[in-house]
ZADOVEX-419656 format. One record per residue (C-alpha): residue in one letter; z, x, y. Coordinates in pm, whole numbers, padded with zeros to 5 digits, always signed. Last residue first. Layout:
N
aZXY;...
% end
This chain:
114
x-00569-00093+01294;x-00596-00098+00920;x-00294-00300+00787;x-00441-00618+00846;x-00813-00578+00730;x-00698-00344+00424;x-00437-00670+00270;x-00781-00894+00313;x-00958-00689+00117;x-00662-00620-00153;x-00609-01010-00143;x-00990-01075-00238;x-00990-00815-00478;x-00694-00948-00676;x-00801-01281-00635;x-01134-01234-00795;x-01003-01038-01080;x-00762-01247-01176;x-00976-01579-01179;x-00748-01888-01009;x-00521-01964-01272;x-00270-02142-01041;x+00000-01895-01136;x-00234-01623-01010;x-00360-01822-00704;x+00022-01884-00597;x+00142-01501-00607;x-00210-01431-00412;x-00116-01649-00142;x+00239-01489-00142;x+00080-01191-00085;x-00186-01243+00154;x+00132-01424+00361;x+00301-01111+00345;x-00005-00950+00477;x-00049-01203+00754;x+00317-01158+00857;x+00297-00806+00886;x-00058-00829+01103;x+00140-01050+01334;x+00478-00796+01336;x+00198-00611+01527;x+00007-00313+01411;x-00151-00077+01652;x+00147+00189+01621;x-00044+00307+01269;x+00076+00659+01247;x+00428+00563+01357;x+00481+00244+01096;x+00344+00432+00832;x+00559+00778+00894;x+00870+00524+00878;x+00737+00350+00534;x+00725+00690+00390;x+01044+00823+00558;x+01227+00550+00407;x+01053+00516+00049;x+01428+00562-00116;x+01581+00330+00129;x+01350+00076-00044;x+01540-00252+00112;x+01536-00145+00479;x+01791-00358+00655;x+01972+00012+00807;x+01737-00008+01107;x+01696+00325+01309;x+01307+00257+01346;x+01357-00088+01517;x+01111-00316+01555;x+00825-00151+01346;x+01107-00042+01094;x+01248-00397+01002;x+00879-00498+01001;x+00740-00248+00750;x+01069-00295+00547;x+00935-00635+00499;x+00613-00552+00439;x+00753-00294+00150;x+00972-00584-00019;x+00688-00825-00012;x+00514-00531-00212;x+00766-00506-00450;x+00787-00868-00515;x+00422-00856-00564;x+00473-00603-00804;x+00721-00763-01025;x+00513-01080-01033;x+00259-00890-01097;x+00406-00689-01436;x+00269-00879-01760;x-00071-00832-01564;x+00016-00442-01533;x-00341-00265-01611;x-00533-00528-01443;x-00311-00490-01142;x-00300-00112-01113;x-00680-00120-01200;x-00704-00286-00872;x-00552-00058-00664;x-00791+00235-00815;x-01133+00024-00812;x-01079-00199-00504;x-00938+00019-00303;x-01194+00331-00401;x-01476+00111-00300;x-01310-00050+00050;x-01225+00332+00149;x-00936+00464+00178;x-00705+00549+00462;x-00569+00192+00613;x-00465+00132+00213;x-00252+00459+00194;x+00085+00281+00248;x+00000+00000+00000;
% end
């Protein structure tokens, strides 16, 4: 997620995705994971000495992609989150896998790429 403003649509869609289609037993666990990161994304973009961050261990990660991408709003947060949660309710629904995936890995790109 922290690298997805650096690489390119192609290699998103075949290295992030592959992550999904190798873990389908596992999205729930990392959607959750990645609601967890966007919300740590937020805590930080307001306030960088925050102690709400969830993955205390990724810290300095999430920190160094809050500074190097100043552009982003809490908006472009929210959106993601809401990619996520969108995608959460397409997979239960049975909407196709694949399609979904990409589709929320595109739009994911778009709002943390500014």
């Amino acid at each position: 997620l922290l690298g997805i403003n650096k690489r390119s649509y192609t290699e998103i869609l075949y290295n992030d995705y592959s992550l999904f289609d190798k873990n389908k037993d596992r999205t729930d666990d990392i959607l959750l994971l990645l609601t967890w990161f966007i919300g740590d994304l937020v805590f930080l973009s307001k306030n960088p000495n925050t102690d709400r961050v969830v993955n205390n261990d990724c810290r300095d990660k999430l920190s160094e992609f809050v500074a190097s991408n100043s552009g982003l709003k809490t908006d472009n947060f929210i959106k993601a989150a809401t990619v996520i949660n969108t995608l959460s309710h397409r997979i239960k629904a049975n909407v196709n896998f694949e399609s979904c995936v990409c589709d929320a890995l595109m739009q994911l790109k778009k709002e943390l790429t500014k």
